[in-house]
C-alpha positions as a Markdown table, in Angstrom:
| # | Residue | x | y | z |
|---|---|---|---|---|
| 1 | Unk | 0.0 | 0.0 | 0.0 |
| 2 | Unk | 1.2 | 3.5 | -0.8 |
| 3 | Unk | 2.5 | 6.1 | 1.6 |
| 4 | Unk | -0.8 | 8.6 | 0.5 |
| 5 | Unk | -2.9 | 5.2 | 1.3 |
| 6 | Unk | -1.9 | 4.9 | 4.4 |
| 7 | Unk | -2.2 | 8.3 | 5.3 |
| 8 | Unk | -5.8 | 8.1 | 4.0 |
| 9 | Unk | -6.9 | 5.6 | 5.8 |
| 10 | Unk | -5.7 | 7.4 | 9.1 |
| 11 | Unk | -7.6 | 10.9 | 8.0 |
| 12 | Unk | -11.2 | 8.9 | 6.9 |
| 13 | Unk | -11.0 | 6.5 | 10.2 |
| 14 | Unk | -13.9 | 7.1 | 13.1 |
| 15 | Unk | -14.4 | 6.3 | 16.3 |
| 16 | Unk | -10.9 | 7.1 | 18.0 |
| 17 | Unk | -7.9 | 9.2 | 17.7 |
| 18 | Unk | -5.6 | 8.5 | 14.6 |
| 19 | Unk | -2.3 | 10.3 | 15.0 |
| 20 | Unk | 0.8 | 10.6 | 12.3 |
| 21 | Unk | 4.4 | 10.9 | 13.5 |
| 22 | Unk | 7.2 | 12.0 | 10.3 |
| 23 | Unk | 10.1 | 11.8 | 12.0 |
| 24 | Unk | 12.3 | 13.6 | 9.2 |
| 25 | Unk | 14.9 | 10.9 | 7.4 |
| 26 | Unk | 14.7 | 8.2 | 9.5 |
| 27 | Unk | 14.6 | 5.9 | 7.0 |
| 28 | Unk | 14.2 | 2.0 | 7.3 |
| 29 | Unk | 18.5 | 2.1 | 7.3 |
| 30 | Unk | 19.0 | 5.0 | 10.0 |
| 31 | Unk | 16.8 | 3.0 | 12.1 |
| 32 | Unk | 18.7 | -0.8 | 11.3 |
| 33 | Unk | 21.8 | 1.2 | 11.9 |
| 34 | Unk | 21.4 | 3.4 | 15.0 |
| 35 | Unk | 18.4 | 1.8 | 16.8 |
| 36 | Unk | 18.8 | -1.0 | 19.2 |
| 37 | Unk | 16.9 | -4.4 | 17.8 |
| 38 | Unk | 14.8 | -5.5 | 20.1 |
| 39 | Unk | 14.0 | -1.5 | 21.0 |
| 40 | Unk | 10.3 | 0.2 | 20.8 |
| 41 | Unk | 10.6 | 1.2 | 17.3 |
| 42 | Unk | 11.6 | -2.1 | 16.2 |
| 43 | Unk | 9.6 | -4.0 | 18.0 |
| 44 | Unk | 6.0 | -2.2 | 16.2 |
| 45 | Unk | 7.9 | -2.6 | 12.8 |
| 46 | Unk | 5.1 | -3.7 | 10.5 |
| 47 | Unk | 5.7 | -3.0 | 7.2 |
| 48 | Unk | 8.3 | -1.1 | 4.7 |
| 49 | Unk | 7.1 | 1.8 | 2.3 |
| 50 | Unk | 8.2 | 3.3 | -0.8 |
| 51 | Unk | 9.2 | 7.0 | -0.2 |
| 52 | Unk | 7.8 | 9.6 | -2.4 |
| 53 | Unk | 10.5 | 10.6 | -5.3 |
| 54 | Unk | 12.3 | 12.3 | -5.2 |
| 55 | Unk | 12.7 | 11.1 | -1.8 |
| 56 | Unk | 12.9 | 14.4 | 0.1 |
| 57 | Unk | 11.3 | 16.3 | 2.4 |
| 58 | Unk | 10.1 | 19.3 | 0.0 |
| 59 | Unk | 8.1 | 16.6 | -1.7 |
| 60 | Unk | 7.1 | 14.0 | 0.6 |
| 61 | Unk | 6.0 | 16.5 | 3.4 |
| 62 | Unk | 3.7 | 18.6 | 1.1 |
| 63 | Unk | 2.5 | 15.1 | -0.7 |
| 64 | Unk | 1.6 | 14.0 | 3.2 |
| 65 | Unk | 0.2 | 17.4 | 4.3 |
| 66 | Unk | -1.9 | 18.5 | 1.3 |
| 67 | Unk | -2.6 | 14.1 | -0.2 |
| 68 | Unk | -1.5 | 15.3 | -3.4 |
| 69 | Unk | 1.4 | 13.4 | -5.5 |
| 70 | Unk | 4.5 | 16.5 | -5.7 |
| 71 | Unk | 3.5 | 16.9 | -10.0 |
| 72 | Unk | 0.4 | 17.7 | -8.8 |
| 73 | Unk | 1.4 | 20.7 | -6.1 |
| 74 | Unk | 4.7 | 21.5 | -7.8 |
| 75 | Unk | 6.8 | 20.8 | -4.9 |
| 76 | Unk | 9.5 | 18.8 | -5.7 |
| 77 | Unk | 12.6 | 19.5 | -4.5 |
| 78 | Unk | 14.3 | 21.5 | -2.5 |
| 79 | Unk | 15.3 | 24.1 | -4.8 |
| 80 | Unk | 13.8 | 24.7 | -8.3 |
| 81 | Unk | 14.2 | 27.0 | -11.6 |
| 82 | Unk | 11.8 | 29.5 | -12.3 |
| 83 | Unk | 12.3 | 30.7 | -15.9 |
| 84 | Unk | 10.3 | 33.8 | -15.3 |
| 85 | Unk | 12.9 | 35.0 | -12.8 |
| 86 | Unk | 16.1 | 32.8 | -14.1 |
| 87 | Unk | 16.5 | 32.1 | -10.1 |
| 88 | Unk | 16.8 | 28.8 | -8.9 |
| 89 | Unk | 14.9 | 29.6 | -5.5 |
| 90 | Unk | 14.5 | 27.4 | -2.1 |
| 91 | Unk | 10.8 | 26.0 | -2.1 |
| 92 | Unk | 10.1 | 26.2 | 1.9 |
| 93 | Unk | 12.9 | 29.7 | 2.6 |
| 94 | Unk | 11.3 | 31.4 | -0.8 |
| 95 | Unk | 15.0 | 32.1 | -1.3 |
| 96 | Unk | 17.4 | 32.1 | -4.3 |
| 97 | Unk | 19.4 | 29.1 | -3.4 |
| 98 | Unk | 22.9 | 30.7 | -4.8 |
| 99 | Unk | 22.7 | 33.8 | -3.2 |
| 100 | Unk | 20.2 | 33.6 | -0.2 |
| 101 | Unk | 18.7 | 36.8 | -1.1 |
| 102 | Unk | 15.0 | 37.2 | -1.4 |
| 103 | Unk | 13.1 | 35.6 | -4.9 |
| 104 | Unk | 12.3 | 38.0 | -7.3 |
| 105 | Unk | 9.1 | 36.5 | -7.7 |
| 106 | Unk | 6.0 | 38.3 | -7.2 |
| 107 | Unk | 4.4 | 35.9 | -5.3 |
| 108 | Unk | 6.0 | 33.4 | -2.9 |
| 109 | Unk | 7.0 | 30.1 | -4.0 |
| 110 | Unk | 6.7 | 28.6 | -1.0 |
| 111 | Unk | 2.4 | 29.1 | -0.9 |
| 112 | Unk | 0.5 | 25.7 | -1.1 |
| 113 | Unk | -1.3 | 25.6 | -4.1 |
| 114 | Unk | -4.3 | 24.0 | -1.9 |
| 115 | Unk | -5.2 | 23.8 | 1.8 |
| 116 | Unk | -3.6 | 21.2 | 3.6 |
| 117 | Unk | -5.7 | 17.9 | 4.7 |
| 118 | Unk | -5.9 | 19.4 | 8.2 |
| 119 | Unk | -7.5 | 22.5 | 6.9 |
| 120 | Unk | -10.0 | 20.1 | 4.6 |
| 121 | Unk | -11.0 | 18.0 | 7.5 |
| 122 | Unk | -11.8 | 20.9 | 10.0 |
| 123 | Unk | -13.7 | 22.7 | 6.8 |
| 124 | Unk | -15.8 | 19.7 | 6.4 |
| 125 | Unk | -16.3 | 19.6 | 10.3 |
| 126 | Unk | -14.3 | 17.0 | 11.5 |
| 127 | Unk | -11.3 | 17.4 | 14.3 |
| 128 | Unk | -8.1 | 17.2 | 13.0 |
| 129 | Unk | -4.9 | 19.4 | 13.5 |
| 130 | Unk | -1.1 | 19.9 | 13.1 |
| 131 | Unk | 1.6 | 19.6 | 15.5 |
| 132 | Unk | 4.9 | 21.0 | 14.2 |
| 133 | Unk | 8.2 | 22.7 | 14.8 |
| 134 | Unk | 8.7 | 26.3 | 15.3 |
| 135 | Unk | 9.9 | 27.4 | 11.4 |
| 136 | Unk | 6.2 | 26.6 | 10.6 |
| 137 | Unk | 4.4 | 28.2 | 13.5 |
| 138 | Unk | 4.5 | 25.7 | 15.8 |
| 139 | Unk | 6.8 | 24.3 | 19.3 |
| 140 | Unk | 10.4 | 25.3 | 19.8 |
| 141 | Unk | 11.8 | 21.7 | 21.2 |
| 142 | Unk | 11.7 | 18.2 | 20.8 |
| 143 | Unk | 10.2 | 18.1 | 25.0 |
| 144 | Unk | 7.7 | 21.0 | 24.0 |
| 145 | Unk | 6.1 | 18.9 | 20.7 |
| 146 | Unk | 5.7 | 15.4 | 22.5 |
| 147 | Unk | 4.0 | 17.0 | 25.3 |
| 148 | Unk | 1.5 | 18.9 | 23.1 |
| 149 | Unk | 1.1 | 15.6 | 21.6 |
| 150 | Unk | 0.3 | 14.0 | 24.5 |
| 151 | Unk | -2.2 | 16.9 | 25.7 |
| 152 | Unk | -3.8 | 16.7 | 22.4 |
| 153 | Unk | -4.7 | 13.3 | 22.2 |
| 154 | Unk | -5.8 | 13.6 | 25.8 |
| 155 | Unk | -8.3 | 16.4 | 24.7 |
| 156 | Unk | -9.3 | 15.1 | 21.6 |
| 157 | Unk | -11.6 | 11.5 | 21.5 |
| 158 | Unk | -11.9 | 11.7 | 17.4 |
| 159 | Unk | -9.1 | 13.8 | 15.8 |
| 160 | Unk | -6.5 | 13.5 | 12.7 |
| 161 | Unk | -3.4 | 14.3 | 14.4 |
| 162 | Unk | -0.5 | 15.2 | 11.7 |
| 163 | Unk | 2.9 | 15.5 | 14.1 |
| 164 | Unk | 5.9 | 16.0 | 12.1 |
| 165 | Unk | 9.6 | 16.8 | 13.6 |
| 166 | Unk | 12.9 | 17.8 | 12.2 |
| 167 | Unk | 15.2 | 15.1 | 13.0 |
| 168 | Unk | 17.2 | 13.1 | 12.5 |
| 169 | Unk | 17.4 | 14.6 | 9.1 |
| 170 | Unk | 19.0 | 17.9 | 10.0 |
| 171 | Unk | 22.0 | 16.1 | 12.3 |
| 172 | Unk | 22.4 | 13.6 | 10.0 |
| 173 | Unk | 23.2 | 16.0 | 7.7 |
| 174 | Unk | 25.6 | 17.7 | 9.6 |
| 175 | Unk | 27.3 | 14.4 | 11.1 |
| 176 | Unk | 26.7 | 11.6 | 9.4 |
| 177 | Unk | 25.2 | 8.2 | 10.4 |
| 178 | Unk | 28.6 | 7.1 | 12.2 |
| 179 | Unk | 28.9 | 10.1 | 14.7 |
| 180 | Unk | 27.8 | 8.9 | 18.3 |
| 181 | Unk | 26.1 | 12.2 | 18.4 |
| 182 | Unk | 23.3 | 11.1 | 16.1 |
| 183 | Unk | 22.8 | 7.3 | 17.5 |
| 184 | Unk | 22.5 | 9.3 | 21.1 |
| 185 | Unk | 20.0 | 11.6 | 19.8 |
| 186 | Unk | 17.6 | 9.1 | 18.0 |
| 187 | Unk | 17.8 | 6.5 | 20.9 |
| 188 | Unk | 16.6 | 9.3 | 23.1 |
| 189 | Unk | 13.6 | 10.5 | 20.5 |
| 190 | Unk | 12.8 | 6.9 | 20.8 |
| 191 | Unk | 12.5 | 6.8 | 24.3 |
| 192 | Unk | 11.0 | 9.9 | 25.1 |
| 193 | Unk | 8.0 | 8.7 | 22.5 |
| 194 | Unk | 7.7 | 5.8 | 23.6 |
| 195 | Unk | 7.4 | 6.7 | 27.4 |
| 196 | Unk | 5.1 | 9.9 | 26.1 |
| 197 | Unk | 2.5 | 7.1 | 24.7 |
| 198 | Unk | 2.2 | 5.9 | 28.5 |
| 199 | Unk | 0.9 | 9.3 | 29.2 |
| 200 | Unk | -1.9 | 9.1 | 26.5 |
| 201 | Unk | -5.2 | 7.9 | 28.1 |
| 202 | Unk | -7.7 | 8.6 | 24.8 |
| 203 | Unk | -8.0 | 5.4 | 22.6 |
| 204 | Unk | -5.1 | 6.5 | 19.6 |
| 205 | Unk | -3.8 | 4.3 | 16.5 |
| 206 | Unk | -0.6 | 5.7 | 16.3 |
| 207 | Unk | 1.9 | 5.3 | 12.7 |
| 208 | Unk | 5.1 | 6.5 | 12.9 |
| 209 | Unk | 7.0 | 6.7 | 9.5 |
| 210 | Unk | 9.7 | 9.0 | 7.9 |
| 211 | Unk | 9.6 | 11.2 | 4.5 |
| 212 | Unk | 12.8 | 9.6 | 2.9 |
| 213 | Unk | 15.7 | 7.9 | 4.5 |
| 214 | Unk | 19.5 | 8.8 | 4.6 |
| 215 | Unk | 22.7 | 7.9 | 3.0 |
| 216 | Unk | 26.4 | 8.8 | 3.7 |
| 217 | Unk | 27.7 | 10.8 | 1.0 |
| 218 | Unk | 31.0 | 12.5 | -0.6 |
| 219 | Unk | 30.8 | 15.1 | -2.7 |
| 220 | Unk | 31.3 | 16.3 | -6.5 |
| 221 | Unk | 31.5 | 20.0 | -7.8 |
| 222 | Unk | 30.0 | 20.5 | -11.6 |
| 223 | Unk | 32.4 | 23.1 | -12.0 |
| 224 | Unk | 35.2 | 20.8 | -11.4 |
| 225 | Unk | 33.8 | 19.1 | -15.1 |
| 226 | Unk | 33.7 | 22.0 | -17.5 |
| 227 | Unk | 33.2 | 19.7 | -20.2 |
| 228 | Unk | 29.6 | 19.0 | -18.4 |
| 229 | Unk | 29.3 | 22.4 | -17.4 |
| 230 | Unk | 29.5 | 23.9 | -20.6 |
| 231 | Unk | 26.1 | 21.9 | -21.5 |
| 232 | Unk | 24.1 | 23.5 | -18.7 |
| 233 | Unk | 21.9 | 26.5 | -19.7 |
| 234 | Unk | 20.7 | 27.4 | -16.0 |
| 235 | Unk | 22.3 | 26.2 | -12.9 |
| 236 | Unk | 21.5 | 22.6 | -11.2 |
| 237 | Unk | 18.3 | 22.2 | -9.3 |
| 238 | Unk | 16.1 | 20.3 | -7.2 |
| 239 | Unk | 18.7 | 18.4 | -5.3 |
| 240 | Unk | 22.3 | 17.3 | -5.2 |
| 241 | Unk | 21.1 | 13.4 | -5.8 |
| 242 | Unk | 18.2 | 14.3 | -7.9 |
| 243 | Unk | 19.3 | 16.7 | -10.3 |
| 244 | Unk | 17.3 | 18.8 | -12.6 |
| 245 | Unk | 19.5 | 19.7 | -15.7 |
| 246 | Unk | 18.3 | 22.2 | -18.0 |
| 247 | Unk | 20.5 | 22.1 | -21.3 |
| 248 | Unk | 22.0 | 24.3 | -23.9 |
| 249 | Unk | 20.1 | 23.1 | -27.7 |
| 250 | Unk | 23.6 | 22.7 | -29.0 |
| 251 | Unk | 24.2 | 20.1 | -26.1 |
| 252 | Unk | 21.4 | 18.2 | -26.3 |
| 253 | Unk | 22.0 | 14.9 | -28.1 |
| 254 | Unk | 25.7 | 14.7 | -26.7 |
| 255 | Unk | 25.0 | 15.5 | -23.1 |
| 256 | Unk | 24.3 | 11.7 | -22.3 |
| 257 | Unk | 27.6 | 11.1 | -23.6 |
| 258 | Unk | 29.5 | 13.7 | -22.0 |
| 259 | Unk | 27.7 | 13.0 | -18.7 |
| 260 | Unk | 28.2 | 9.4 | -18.3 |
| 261 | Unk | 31.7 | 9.8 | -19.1 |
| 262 | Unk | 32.3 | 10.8 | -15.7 |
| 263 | Unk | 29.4 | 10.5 | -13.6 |
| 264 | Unk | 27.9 | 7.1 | -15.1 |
| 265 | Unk | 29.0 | 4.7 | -12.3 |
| 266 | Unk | 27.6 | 7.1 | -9.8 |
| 267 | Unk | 24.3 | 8.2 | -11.0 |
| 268 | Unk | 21.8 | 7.2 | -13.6 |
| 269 | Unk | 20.6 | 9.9 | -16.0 |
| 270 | Unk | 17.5 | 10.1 | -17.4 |
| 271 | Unk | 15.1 | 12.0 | -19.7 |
| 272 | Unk | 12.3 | 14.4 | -18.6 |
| 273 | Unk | 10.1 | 12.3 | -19.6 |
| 274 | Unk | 10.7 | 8.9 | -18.7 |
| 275 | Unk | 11.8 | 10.9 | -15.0 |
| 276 | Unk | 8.3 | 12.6 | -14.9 |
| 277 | Unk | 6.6 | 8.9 | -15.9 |
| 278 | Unk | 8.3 | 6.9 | -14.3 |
| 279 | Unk | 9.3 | 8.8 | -10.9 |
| 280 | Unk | 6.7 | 11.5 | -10.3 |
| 281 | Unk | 3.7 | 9.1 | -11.9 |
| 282 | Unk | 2.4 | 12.2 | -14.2 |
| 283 | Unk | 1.0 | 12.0 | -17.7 |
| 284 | Unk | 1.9 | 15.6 | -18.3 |
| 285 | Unk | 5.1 | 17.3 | -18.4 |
| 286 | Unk | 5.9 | 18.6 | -15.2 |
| 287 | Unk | 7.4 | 21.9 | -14.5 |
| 288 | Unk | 10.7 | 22.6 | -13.0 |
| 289 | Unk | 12.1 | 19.4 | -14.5 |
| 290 | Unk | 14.8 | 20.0 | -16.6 |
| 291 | Unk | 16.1 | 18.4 | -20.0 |
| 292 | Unk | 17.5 | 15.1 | -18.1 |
| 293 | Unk | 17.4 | 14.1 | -14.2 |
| 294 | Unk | 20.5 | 12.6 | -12.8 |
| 295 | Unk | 19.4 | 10.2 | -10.1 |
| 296 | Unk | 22.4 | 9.2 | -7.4 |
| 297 | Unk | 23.1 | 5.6 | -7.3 |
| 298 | Unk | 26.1 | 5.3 | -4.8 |
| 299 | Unk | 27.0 | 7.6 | -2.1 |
| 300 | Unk | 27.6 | 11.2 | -4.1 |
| 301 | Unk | 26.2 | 14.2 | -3.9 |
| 302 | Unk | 26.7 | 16.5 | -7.5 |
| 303 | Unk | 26.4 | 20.2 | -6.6 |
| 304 | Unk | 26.6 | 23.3 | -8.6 |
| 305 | Unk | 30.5 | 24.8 | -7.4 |
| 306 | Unk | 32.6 | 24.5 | -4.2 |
| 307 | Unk | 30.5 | 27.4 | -2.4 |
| 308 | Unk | 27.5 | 24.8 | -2.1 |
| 309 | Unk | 27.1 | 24.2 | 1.0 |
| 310 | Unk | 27.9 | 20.3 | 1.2 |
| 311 | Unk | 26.6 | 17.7 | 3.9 |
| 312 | Unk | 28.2 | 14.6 | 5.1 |
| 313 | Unk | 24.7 | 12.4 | 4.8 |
| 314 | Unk | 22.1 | 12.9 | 2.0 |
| 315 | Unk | 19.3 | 11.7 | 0.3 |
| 316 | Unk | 17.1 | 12.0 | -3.1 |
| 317 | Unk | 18.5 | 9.6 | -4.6 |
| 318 | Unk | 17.1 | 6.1 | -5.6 |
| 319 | Unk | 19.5 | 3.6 | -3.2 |
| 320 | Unk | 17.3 | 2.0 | -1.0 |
| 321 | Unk | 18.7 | 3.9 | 2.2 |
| 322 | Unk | 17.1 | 6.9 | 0.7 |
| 323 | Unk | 13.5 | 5.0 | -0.9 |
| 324 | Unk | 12.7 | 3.0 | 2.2 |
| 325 | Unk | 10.8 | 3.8 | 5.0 |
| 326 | Unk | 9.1 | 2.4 | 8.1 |
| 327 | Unk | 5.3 | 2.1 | 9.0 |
| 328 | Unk | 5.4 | 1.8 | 12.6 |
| 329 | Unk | 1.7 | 1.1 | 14.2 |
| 330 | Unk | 0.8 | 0.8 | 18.0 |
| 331 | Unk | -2.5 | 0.7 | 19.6 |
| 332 | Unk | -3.4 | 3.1 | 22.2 |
């Protein structure tokens, strides 16, 4: 069953409280490589799902917030290239991702093109509500959002509950998966959940799952290939391991070529279309998809020139520490 499915099935249940827990990146891998086997997460395993691609959260968060597929709401990767302005501009900052100035455009890019699920089910008069992290209006800490879980499910006897959090995306990013800063930070999450749920008194199906896992990475630098380079007519875009390449006419027919030449073992080109077909699932051509899409196989990240700002753990790509992640189900 689909991610959306799943995520369905929680929003059109009666009869109890059905709450959603994105913990952001921890993926089906993080969680075989930094979580103790026979420990809480583990142990309400039930099932592995296919992230939304690219796996990411510009795309799967929106897809789980709004239950629209990224082709349909246009967010689908981090940052994207909007010919109008010729600015490759960060979807949830509404920033140019080169320069970190403010977009040109004159609306933001970051508006939903649609009201969320939440705002849906409370329109149609049923309960539901979001529980997230301070850049999006919401709690400051980790402490503060499980305890305003645990009040709302306490208060509520018949409510959606979307909770989404953070990490471990953002430290893996900075650390890795092999630092023992990120295994001491997801075993305490863990715990702190799990002894939160003992505080919940309401009757609650709870499913725990991730937008996209995480994959240790190195780094490449386009401008270290000028022979590739000189085929790009706007800069890269959506993501270092899903990358949109717009490309000059002249290059067209040889870019594959040229590409491959260097990057072949390491990432898997392929045209708009078959990436918009086969990936995104649309019929139609999708915007902000450029000529080709370089998807990462191994463990690099391709960014635009040395003043990127580079991480040491990534994801977008199609390995299956990036695709796969848990549905985790316990009965309140």
């Amino acid at each position: 069953m689909a991610i959306l499915e799943r995520l369905k099935e929680m929003q059109t249940a009666t009869g109890k409280n059905r709450l959603v827990m994105v913990l952001d990146g921890m993926g089906v891998a993080v969680i075989n490589k930094l979580l103790d086997k026979n420990g809480f997460f583990q142990h309400h395993l039930v099932d592995i799902e296919h992230a939304i691609i690219p796996a990411t959260t510009v795309a799967a968060t929106t897809a789980y917030r709004t239950g629209k597929m990224p082709y349909e709401t246009g967010f689908i990767g981090w940052s994207q290239y909007f010919p109008e302005i010729d600015e490759v501009i960060e979807m949830f900052s509404n920033k140019n991702f080169y320069t970190w100035t403010d977009s040109k455009l004159p609306q933001h890019s970051n508006t939903l093109p649609c009201k969320t699920v939440v705002e849906e089910m409370n329109d149609n008069g049923r309960r539901a509500c979001a529980i997230v992290p301070w850049f999006m209006g919401g709690v400051a800490t980790f402490d503060e959002w499980i305890d305003k879980i645990v009040e709302t499910c306490n208060k509520e006897t018949d409510a959606y509950i979307y909770a989404y959090w953070p990490e471990p995306d953002s430290t893996l990013h900075e650390t890795g998966s092999k630092d023992p800063k990120i295994k001491t930070l997801l075993r305490d999450m863990e715990q702190k959940i799990e002894t939160a749920f003992q505080k919940i008194h309401n009757k609650t199906d709870v499913l725990i799952t991730a937008d996209h896992g995480h994959t240790d990475t190195d780094n490449l630098f386009l401008s270290d290939y000028p022979d590739v380079a000189q085929c790009f007519a706007v800069p890269t875009s959506l993501e270092a391991r899903c990358v949109s390449c717009f490309i000059k006419p002249e290059y067209i027919k040889t870019f594959p070529d040229v590409f491959n030449k260097y990057f072949g073992d390491k990432f898997k080109l392929v045209t708009k279309d078959e990436f918009e077909k086969k990936y995104l699932h649309s019929d139609k051509p999708v915007r902000f998809v450029g000529d080709y899409v370089a998807l990462a196989t191994g463990h690099y990240n391709l960014w635009e020139n040395h003043d990127c700002q580079t991480c040491k753990s990534h994801h977008a790509g199609i390995t299956d520490e990036e695709t796969q992640i848990p549905i985790i189900k316990i009965s309140l």
